[in-house]
Backbone as a printed PyTorch tensor [residue, N CA C, xyz], in Angstrom:
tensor([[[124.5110, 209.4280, 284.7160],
         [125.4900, 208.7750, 285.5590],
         [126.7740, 208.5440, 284.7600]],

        [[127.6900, 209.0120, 285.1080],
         [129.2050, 208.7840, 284.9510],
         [129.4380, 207.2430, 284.3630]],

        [[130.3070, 207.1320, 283.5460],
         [130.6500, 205.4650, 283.7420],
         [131.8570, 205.3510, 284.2910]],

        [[132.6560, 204.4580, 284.6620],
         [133.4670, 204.6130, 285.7930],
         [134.2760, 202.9100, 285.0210]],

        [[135.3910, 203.7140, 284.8450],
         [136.9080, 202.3760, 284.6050],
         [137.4740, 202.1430, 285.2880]],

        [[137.2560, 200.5610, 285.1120],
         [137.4660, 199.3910, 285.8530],
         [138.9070, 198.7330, 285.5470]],

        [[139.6520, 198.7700, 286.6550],
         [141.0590, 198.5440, 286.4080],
         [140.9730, 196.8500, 286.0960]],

        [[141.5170, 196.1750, 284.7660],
         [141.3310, 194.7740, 284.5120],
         [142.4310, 194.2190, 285.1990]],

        [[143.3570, 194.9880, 285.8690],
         [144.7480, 194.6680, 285.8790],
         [145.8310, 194.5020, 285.5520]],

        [[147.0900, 194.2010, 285.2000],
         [148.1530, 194.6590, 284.8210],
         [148.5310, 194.2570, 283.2500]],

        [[148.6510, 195.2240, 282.4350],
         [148.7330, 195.3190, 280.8020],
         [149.5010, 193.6480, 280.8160]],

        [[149.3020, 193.0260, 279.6300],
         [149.3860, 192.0580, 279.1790],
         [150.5900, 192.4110, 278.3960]],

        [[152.1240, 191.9630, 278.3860],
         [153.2440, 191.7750, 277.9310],
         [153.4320, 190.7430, 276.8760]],

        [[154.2470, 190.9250, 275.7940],
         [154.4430, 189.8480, 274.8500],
         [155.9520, 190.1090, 275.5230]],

        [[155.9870, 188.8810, 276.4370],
         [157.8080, 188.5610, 276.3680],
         [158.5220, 187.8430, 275.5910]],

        [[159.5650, 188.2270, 275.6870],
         [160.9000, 187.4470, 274.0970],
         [160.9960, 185.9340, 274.8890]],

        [[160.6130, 185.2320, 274.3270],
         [161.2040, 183.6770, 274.7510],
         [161.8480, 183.3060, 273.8580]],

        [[162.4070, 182.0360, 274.0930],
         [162.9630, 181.2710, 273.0440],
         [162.9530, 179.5240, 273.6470]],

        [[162.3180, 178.8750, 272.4170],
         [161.9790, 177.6190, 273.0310],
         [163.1020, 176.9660, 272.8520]],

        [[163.3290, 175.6750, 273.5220],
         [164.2620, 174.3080, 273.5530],
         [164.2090, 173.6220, 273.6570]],

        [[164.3490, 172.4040, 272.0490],
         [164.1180, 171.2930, 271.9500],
         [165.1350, 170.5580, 272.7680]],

        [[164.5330, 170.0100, 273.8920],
         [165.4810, 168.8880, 274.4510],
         [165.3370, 167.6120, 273.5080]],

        [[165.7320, 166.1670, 274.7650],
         [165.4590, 165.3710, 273.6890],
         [164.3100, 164.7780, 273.9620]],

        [[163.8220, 164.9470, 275.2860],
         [162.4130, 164.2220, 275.3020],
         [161.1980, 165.1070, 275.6970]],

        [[161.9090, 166.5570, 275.4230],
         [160.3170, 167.2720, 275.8090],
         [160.7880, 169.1240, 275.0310]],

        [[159.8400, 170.3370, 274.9930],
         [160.1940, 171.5110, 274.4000],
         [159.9320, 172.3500, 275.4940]],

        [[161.1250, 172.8670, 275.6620],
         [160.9780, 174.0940, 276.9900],
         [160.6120, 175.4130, 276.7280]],

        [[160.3870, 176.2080, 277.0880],
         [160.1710, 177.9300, 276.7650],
         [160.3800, 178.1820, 277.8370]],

        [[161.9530, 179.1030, 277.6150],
         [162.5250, 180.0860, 278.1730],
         [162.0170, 181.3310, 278.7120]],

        [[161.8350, 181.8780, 279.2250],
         [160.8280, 183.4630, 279.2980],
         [161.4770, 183.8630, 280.0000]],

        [[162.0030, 185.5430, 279.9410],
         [162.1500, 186.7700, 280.7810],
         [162.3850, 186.2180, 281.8660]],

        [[162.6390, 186.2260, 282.7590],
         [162.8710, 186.3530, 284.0010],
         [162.2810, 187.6150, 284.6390]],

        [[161.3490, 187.1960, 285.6420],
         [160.7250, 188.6660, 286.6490],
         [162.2130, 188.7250, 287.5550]],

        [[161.7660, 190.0260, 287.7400],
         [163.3600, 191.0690, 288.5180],
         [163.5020, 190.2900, 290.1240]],

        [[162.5780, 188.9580, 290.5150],
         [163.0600, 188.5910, 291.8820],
         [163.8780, 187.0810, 291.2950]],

        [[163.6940, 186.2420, 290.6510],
         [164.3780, 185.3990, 289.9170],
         [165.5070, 185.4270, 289.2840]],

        [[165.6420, 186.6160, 288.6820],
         [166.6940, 187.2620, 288.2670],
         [167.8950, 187.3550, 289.5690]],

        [[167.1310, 188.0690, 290.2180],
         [168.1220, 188.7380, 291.7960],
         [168.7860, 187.2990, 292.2980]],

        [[167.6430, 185.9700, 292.1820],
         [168.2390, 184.8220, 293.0810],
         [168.8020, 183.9110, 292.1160]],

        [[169.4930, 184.1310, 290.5770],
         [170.0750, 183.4580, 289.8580],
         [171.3980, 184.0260, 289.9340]],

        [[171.1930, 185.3230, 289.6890],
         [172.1490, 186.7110, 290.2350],
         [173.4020, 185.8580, 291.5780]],

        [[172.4220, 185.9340, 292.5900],
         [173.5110, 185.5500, 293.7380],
         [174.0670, 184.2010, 293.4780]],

        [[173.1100, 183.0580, 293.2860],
         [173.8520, 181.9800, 293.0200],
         [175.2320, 181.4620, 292.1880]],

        [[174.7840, 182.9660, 290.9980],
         [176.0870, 183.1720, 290.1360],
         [176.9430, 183.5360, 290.6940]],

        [[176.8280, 184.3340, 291.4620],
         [177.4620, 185.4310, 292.4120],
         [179.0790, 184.1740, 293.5690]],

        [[177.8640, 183.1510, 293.9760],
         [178.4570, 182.3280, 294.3830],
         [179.4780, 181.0080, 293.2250]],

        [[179.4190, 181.4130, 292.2780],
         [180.5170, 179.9960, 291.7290],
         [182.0000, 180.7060, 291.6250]],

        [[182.3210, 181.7780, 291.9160],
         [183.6710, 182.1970, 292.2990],
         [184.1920, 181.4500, 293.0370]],

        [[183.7060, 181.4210, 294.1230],
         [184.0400, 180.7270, 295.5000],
         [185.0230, 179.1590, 295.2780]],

        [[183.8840, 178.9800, 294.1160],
         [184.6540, 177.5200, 293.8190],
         [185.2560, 177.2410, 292.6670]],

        [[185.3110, 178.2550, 291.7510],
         [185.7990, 178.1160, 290.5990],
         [186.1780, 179.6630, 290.1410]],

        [[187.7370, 180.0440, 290.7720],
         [188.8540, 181.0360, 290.4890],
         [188.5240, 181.6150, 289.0140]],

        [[188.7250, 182.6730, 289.2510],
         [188.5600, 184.0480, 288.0710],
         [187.5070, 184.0580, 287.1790]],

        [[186.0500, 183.2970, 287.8090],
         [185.2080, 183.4150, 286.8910],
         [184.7960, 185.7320, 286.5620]],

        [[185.3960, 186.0630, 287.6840],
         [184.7290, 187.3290, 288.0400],
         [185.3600, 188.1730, 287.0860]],

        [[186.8830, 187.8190, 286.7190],
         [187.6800, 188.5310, 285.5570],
         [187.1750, 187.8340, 284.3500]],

        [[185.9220, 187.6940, 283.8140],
         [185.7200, 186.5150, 282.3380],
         [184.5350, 187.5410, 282.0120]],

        [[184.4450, 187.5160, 280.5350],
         [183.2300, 188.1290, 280.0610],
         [181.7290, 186.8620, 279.9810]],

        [[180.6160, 187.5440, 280.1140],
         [179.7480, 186.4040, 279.5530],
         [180.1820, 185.3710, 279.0520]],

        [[180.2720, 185.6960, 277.5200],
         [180.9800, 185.0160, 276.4770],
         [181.9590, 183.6840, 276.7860]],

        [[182.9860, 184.1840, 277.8150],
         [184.1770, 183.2950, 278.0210],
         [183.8270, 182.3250, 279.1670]],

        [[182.6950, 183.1230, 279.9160],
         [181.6860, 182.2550, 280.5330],
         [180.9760, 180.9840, 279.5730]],

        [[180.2180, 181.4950, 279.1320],
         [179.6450, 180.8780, 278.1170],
         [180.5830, 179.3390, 277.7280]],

        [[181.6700, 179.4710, 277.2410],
         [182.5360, 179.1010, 276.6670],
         [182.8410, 178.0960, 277.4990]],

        [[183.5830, 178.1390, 278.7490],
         [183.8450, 177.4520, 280.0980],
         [182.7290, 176.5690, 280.1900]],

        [[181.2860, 176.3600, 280.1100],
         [180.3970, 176.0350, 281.0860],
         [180.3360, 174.2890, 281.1150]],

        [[181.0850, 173.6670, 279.2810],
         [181.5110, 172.2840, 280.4100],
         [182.4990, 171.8630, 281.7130]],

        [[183.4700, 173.0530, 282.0980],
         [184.3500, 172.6050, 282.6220],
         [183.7710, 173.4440, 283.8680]],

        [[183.0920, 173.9730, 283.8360],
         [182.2080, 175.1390, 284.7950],
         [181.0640, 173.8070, 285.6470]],

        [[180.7740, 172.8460, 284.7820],
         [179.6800, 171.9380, 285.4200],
         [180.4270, 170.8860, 286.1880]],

        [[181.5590, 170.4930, 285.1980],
         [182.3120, 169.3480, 285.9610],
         [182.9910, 169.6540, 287.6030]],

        [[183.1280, 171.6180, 287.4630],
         [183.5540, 171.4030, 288.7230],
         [182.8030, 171.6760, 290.3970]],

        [[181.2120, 172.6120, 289.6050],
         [180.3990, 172.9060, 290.2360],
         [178.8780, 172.2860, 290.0370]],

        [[178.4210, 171.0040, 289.6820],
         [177.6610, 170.2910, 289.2100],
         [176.3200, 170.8220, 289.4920]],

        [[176.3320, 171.1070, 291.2490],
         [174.8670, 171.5170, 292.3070],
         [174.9740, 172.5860, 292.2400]],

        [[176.0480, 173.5220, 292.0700],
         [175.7310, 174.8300, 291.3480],
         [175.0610, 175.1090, 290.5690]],

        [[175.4090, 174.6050, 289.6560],
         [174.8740, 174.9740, 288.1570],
         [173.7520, 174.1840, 287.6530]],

        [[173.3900, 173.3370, 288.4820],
         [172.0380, 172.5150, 288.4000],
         [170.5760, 173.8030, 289.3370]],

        [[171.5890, 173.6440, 290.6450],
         [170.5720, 175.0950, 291.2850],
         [169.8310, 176.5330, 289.9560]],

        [[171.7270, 176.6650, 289.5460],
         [171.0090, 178.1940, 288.4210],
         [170.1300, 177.6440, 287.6060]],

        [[170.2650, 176.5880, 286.6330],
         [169.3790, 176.3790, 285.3130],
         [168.1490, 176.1070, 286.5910]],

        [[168.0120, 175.1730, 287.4000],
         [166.3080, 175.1910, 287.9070],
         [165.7170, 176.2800, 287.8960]],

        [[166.9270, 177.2480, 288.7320],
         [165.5890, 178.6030, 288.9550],
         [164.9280, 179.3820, 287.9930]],

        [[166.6680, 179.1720, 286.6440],
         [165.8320, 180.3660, 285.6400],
         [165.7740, 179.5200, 284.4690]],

        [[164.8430, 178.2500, 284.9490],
         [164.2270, 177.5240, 283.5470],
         [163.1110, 177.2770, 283.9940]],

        [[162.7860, 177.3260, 285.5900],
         [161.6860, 176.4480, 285.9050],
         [161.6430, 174.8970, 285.8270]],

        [[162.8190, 174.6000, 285.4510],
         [162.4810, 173.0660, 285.4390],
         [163.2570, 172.5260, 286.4670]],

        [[162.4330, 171.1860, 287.3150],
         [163.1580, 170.8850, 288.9890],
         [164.5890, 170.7930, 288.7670]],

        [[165.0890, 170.3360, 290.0260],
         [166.0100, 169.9820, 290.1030],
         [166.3980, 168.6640, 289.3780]],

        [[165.4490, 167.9160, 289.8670],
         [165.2900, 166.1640, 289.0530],
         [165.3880, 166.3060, 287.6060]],

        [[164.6480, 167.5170, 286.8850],
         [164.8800, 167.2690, 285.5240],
         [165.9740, 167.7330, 285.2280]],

        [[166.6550, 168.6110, 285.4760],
         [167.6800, 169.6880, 285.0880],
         [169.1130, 168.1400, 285.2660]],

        [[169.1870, 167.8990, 286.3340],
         [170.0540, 166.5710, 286.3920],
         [169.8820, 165.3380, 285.8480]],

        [[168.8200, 164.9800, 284.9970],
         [168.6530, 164.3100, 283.8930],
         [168.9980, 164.6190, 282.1890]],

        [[169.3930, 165.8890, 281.9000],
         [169.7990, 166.5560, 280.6230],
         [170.5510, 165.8410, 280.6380]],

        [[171.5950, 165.8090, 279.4050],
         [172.7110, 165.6000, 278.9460],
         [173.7040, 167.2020, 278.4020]],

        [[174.8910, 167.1460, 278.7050],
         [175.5580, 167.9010, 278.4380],
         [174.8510, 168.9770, 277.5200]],

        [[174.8920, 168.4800, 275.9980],
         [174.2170, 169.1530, 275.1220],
         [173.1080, 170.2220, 275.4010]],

        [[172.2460, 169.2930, 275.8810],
         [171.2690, 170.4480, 276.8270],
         [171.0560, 171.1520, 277.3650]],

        [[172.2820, 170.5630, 278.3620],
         [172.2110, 172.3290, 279.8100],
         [172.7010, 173.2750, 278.4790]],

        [[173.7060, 172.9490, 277.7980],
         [174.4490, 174.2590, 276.9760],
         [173.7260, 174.9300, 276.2570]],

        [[172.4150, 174.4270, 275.7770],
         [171.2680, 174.9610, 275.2310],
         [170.4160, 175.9510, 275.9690]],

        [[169.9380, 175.0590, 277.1470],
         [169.4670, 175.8170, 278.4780],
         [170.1380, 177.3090, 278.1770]],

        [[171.5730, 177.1390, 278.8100],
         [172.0720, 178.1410, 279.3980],
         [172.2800, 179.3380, 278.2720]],

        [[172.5410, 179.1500, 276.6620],
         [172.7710, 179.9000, 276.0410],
         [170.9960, 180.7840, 275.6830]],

        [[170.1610, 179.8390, 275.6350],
         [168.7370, 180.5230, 275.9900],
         [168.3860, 181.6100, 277.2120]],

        [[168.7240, 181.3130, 278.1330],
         [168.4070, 182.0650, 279.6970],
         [169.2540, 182.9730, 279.0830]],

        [[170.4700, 183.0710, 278.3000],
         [171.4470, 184.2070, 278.2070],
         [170.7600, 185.0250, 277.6520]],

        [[170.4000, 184.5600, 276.5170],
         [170.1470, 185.5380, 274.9650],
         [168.4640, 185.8650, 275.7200]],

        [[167.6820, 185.2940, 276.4650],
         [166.4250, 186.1960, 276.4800],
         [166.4500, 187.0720, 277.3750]],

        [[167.7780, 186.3910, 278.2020],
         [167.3070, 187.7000, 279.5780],
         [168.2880, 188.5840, 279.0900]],

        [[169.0930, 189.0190, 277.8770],
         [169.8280, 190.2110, 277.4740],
         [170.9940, 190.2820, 278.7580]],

        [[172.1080, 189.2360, 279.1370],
         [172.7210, 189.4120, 279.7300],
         [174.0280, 190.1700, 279.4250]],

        [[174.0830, 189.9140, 277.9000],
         [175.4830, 190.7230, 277.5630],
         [175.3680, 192.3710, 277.6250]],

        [[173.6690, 192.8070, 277.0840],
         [173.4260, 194.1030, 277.1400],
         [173.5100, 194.1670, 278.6360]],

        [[173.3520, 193.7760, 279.4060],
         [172.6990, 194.7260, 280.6630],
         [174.2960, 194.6080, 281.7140]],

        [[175.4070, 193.7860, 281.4560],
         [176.5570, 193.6900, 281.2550],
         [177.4600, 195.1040, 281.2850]],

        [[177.0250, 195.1740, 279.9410],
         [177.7680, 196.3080, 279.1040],
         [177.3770, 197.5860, 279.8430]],

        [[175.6010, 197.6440, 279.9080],
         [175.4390, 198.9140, 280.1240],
         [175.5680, 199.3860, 281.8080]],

        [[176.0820, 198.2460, 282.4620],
         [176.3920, 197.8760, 283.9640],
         [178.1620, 198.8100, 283.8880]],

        [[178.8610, 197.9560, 283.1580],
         [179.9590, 198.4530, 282.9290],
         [180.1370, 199.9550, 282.7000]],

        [[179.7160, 200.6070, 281.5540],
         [179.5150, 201.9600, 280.9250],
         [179.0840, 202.7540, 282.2400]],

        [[177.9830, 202.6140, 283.0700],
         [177.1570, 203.5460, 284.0150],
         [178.2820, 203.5230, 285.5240]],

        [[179.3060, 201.9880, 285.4970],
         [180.4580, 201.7460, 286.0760],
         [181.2690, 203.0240, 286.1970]],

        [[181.9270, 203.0750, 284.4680],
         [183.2550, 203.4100, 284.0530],
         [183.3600, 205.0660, 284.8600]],

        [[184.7790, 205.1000, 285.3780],
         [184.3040, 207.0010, 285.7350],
         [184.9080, 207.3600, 284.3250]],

        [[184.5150, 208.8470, 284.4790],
         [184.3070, 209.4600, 282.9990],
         [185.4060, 209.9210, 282.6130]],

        [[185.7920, 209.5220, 281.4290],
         [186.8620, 210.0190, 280.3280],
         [187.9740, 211.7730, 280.8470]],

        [[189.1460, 211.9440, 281.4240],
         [189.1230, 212.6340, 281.4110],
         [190.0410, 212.9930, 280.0490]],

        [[189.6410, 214.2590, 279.3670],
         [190.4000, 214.8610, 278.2430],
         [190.9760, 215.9000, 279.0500]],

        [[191.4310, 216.9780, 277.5220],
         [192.4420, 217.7620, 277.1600],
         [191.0630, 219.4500, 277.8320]],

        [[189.8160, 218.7790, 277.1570],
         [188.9320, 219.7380, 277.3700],
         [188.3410, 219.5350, 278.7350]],

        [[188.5460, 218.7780, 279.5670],
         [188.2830, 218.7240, 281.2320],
         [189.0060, 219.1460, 281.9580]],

        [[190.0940, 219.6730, 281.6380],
         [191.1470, 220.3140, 282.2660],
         [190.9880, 221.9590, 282.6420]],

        [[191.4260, 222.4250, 283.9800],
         [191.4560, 223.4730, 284.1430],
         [192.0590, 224.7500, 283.5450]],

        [[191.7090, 225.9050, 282.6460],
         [192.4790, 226.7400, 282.4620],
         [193.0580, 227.6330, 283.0360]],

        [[194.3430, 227.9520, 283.1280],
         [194.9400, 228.8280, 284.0820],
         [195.4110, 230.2440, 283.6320]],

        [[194.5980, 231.1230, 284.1450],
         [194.6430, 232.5200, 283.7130],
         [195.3330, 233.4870, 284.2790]],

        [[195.5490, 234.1190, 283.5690],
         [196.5980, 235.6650, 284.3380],
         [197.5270, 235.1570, 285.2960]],

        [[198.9650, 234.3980, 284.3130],
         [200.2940, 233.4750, 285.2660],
         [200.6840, 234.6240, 285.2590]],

        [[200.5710, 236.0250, 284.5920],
         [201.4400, 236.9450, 284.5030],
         [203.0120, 236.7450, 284.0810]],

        [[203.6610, 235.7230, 283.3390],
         [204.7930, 235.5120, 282.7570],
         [205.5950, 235.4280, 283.6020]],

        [[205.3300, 235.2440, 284.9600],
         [206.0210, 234.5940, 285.9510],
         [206.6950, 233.2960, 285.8070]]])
């Protein structure tokens, strides 16, 4: 008789976290699955609306902004850190400044937002035209 493999189910992942000492407890950050992602995505999607030229800013200058980014969108940005920390709403509005900025530079650096950014941009860009993309024009006859 044959022996016959038994699917255990889906391979076991070591994801990149990165933990965060708050001040009264240690969080771990993790990956984001691709539907969490999508609904942090839109919510981001939404702080334009209320806060002008975030859409012309890199990560980074994002990054940079995010006390003056909270002061002006508070339930915004309380919504994003819940979804992609897992932690409620109630706790996320109990941090102190210091914290969310921790939060948020964690969710950055594990979910690879600057790479996937960049390589968003690049797969964007239309392609380079040169000197060697150009058509050659044959037999003008010295016309």
């Amino acid at each position: 008789m044959a022996k016959v493999a038994r699917f255990s189910g889906p391979p076991k992942y070591i994801m990149k976290t990165i933990k965060v000492e708050l001040d009264n407890k240690t969080v771990v950050i993790e990956k984001m699955p691709l539907g969490r992602y999508a609904e942090v995505l839109t919510l981001l999607n939404q702080l334009p609306e209320k806060i002008g030229g975030l859409d012309n800013l890199t990560s980074d200058e994002i990054l940079r902004k995010l006390p003056s980014i909270i002061a002006t969108s508070l339930p915004e940005v309380v919504n994003i850190l819940s979804v992609a920390t897992g932690l409620t709403i109630e706790e996320v509005n109990a941090l102190g400044l210091d914290e969310v900025v921790r939060l948020a530079i964690a969710v950055y650096e594990v979910n690879n937002y600057r790479d996937i950014i960049e390589r968003i941009k690049k797969a964007a860009r239309p392609p380079e035209t040169g000197q060697a993309d150009k058509p050659k024009v044959i037999g003008s006859g010295g016309r």
